[in-house]
N, CA, C and O atoms as a Maestro MAE file, in Angstrom:
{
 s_m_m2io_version
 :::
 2.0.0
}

f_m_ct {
 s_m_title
 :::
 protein
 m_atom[196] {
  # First column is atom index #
  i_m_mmod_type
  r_m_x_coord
  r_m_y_coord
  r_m_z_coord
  i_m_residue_number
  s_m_chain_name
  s_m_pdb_residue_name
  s_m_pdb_atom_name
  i_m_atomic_number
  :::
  1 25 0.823 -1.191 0.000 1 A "UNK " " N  " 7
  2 3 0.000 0.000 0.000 1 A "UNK " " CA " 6
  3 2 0.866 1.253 0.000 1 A "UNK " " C  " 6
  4 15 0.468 2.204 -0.673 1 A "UNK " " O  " 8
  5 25 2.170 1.377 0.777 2 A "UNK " " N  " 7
  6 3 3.067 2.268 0.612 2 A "UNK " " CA " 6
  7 2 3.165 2.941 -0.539 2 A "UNK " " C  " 6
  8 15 2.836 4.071 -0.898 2 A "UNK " " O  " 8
  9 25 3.653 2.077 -1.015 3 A "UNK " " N  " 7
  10 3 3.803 2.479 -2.654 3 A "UNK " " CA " 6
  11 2 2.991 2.383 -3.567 3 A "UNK " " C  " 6
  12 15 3.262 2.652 -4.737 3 A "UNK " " O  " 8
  13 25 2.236 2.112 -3.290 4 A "UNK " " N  " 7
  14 3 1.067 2.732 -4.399 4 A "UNK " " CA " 6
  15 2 0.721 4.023 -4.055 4 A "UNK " " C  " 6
  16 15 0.464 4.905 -4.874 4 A "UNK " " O  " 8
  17 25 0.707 4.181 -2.523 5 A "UNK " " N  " 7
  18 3 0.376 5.902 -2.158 5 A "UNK " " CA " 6
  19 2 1.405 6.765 -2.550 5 A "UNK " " C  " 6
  20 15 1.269 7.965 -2.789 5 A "UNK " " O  " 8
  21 25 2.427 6.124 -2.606 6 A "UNK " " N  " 7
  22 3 3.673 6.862 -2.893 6 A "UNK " " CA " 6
  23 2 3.595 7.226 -4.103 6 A "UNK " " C  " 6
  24 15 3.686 8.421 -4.384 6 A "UNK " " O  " 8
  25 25 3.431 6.371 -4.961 7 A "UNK " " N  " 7
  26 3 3.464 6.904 -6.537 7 A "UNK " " CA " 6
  27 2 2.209 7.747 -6.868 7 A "UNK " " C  " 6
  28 15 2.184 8.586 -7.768 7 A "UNK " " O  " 8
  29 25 1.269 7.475 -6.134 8 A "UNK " " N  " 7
  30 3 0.000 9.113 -6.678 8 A "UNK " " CA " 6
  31 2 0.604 10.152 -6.056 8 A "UNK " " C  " 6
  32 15 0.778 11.191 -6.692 8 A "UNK " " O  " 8
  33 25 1.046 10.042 -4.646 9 A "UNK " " N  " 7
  34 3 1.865 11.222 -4.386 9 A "UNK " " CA " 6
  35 2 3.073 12.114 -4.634 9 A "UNK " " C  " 6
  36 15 2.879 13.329 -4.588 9 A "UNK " " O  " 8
  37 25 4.310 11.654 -4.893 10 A "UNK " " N  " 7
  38 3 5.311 11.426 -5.577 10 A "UNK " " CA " 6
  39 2 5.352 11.334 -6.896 10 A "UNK " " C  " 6
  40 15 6.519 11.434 -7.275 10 A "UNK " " O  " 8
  41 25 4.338 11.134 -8.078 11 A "UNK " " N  " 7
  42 3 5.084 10.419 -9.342 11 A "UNK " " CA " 6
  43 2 6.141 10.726 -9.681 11 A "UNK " " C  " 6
  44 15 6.816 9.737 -9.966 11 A "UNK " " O  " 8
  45 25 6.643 11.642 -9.796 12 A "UNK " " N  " 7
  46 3 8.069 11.845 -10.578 12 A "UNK " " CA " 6
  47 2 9.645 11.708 -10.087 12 A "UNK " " C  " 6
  48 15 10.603 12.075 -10.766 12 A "UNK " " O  " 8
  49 25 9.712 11.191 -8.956 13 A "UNK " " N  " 7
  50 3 10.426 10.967 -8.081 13 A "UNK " " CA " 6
  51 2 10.829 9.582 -8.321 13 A "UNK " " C  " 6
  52 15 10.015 8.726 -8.668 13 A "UNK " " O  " 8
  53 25 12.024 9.358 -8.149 14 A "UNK " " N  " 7
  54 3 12.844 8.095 -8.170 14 A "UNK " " CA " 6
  55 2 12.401 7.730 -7.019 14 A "UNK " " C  " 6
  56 15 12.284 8.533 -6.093 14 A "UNK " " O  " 8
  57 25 11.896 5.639 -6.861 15 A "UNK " " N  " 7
  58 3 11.843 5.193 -5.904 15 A "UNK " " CA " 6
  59 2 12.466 5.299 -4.550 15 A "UNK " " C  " 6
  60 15 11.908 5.322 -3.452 15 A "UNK " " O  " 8
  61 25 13.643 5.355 -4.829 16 A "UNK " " N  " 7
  62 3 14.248 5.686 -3.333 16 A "UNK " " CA " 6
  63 2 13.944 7.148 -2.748 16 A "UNK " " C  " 6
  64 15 13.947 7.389 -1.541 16 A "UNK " " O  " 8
  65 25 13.725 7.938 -3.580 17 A "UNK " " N  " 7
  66 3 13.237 9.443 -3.317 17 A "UNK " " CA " 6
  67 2 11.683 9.123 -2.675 17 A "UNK " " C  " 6
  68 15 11.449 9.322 -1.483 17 A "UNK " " O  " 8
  69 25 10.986 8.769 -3.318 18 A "UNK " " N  " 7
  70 3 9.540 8.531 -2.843 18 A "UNK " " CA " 6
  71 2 9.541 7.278 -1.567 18 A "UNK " " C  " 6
  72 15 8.624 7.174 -0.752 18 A "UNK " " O  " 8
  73 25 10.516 6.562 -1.592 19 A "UNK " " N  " 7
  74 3 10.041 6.099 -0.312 19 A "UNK " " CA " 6
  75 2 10.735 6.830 1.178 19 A "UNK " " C  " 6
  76 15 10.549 6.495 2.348 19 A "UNK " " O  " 8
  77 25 11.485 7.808 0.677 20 A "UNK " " N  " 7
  78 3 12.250 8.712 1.647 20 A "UNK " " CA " 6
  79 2 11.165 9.474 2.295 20 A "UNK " " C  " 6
  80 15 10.993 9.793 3.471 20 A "UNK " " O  " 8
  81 25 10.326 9.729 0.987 21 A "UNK " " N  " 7
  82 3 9.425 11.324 1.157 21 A "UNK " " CA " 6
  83 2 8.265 10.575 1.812 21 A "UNK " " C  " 6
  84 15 7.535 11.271 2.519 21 A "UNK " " O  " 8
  85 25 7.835 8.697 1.650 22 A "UNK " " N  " 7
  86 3 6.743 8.071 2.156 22 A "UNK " " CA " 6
  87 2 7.155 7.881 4.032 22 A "UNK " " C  " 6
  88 15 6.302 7.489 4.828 22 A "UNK " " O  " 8
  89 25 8.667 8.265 4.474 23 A "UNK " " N  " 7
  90 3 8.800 7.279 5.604 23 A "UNK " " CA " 6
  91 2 8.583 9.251 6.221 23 A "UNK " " C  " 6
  92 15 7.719 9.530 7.052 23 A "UNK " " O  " 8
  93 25 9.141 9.896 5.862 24 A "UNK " " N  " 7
  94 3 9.264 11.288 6.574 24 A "UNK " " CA " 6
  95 2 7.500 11.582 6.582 24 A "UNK " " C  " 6
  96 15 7.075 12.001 7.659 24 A "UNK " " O  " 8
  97 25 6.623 11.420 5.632 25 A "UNK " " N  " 7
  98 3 5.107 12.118 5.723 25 A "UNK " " CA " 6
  99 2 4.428 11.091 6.979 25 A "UNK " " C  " 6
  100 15 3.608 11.456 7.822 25 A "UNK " " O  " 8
  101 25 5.066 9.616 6.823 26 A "UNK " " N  " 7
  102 3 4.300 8.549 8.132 26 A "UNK " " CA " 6
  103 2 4.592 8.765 9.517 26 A "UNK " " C  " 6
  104 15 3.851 8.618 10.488 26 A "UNK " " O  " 8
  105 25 6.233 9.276 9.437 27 A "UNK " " N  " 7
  106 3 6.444 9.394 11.047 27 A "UNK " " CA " 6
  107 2 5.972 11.224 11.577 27 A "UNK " " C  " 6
  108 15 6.119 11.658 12.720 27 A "UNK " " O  " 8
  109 25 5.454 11.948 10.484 28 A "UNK " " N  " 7
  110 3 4.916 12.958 10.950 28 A "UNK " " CA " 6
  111 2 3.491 13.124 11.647 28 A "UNK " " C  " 6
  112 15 2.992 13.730 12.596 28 A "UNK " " O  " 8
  113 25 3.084 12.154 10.537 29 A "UNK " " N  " 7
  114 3 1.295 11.674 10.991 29 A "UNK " " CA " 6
  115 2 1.552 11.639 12.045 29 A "UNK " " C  " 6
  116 15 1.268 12.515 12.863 29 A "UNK " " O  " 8
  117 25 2.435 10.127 12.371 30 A "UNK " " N  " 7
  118 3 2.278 9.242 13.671 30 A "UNK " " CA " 6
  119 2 2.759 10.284 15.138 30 A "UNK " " C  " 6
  120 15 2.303 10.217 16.279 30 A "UNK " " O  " 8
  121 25 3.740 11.138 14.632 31 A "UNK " " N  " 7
  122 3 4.325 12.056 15.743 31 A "UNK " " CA " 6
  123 2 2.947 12.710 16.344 31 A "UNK " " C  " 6
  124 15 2.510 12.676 17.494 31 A "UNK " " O  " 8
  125 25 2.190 13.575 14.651 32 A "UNK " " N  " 7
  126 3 0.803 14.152 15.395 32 A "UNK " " CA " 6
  127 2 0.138 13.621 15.974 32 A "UNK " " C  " 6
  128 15 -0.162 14.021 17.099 32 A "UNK " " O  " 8
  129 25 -0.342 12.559 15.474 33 A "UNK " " N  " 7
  130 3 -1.057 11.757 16.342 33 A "UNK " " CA " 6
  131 2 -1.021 11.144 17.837 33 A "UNK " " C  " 6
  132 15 -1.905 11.431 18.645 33 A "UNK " " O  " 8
  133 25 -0.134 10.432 18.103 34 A "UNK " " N  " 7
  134 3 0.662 10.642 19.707 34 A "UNK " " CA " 6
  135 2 0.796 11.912 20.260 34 A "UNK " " C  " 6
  136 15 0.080 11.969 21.260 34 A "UNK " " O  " 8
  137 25 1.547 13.235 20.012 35 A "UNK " " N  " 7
  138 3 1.376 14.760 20.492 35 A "UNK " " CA " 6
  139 2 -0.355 14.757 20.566 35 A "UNK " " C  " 6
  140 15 -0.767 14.413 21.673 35 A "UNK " " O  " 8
  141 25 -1.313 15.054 19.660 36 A "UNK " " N  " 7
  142 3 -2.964 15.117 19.923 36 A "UNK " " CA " 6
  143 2 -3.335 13.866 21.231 36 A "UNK " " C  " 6
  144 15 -3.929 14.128 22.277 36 A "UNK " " O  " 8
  145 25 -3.027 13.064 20.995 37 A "UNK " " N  " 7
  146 3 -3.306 11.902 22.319 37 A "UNK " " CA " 6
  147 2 -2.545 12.220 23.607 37 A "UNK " " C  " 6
  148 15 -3.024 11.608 24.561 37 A "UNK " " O  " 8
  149 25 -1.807 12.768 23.827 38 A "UNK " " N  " 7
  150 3 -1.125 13.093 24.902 38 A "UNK " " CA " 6
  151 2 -2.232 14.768 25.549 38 A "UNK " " C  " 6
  152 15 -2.634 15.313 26.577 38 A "UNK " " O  " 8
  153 25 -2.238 14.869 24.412 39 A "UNK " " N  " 7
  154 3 -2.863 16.513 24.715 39 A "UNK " " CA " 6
  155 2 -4.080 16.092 25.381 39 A "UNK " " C  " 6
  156 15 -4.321 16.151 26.587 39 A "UNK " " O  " 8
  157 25 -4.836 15.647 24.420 40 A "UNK " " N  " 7
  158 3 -6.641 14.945 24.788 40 A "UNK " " CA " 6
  159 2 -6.707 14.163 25.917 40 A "UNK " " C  " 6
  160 15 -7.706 14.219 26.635 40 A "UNK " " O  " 8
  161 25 -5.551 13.263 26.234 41 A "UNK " " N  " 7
  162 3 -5.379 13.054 27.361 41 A "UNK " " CA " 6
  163 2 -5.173 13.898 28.892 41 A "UNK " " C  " 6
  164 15 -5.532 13.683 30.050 41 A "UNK " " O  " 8
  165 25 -4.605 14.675 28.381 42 A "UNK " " N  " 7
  166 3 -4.232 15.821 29.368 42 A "UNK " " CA " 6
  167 2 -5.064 16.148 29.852 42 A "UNK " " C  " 6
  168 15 -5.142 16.241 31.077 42 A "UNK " " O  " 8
  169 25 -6.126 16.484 28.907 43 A "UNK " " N  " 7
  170 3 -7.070 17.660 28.883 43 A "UNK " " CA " 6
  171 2 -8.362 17.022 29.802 43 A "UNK " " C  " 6
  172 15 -9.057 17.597 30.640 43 A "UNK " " O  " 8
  173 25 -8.414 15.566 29.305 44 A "UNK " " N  " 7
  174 3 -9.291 14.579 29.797 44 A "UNK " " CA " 6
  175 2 -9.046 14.468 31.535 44 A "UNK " " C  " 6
  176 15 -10.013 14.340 32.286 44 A "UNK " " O  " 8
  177 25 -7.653 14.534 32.038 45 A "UNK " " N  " 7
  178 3 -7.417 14.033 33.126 45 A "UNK " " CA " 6
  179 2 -7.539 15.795 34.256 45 A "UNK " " C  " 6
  180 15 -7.655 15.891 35.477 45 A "UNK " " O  " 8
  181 25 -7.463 16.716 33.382 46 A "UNK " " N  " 7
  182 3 -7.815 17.755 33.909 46 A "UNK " " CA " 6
  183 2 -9.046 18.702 34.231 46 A "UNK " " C  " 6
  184 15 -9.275 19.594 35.047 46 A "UNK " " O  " 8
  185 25 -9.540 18.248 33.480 47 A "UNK " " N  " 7
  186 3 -11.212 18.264 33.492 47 A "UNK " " CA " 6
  187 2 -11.845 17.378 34.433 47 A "UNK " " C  " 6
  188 15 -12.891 17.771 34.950 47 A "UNK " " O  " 8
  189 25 -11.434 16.367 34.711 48 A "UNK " " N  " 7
  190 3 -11.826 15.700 35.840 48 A "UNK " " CA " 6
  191 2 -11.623 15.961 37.222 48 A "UNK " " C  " 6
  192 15 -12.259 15.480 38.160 48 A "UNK " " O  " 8
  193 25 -10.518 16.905 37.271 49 A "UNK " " N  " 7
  194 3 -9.861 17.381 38.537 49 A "UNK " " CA " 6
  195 2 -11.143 18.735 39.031 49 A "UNK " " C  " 6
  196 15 -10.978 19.398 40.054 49 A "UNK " " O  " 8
  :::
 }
 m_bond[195] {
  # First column is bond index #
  i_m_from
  i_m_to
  i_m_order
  :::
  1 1 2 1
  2 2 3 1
  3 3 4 2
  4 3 5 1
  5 5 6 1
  6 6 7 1
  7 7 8 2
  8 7 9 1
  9 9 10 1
  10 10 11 1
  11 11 12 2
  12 11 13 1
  13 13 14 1
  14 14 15 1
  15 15 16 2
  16 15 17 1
  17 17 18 1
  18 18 19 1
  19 19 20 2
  20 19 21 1
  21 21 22 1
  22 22 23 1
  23 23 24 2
  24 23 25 1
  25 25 26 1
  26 26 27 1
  27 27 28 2
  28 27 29 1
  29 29 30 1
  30 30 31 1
  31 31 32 2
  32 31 33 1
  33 33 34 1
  34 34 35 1
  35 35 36 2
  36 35 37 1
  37 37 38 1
  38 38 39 1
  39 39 40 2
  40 39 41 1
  41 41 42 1
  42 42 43 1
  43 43 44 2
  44 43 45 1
  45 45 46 1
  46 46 47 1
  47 47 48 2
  48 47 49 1
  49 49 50 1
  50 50 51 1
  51 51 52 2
  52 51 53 1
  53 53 54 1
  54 54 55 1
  55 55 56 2
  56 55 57 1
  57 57 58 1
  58 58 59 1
  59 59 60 2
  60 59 61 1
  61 61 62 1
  62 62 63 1
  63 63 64 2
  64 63 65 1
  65 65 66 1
  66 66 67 1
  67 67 68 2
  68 67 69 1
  69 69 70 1
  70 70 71 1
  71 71 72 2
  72 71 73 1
  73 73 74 1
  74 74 75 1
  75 75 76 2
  76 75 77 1
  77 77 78 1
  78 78 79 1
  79 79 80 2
  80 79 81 1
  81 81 82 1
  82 82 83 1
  83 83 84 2
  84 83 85 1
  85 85 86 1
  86 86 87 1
  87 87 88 2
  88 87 89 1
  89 89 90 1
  90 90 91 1
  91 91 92 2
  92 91 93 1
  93 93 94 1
  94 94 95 1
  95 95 96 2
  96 95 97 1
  97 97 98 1
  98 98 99 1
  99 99 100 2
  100 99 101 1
  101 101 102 1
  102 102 103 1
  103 103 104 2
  104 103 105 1
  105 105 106 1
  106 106 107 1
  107 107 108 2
  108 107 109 1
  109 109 110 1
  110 110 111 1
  111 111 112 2
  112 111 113 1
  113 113 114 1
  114 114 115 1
  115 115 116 2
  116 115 117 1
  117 117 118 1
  118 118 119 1
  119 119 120 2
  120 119 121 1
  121 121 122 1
  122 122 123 1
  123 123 124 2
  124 123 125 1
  125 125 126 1
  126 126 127 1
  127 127 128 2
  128 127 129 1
  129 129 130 1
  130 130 131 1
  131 131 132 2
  132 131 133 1
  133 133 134 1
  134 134 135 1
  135 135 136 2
  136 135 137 1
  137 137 138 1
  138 138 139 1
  139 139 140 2
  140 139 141 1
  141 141 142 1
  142 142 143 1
  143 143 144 2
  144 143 145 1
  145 145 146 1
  146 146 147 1
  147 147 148 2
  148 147 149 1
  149 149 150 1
  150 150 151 1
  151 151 152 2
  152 151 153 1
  153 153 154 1
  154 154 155 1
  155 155 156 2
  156 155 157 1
  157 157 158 1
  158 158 159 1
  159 159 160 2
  160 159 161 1
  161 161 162 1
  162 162 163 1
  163 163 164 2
  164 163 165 1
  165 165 166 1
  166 166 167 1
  167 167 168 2
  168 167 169 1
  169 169 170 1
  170 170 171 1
  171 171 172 2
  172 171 173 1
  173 173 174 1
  174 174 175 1
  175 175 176 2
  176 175 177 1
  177 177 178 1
  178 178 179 1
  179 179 180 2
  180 179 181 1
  181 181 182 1
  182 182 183 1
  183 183 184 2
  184 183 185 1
  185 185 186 1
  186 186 187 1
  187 187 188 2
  188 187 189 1
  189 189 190 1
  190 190 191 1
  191 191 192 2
  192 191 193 1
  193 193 194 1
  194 194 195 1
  195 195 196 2
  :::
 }
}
């Protein structure tokens, strides 16, 4: 699935370029995603207080 997302996103990019540009856009998601869960969490455990 990587790479198929990679190539609609990327086309013109040499494979190793597009899977550079596929691993840097996943661990950004994943960073946001953990930072928003930490937050919502926060927010969750402070609201309760």
């Amino acid at each position: 699935m990587t790479l198929s997302l990679g190539k609609l996103l990327y086309p013109n990019l040499q494979p190793d370029q597009r899977q550079r540009e596929m691993h840097v856009l996943l661990t950004t998601l994943l960073t946001g995603l953990i930072t928003a869960g930490i937050i919502a969490l926060v927010m969750i455990v402070m609201g309760k207080k």
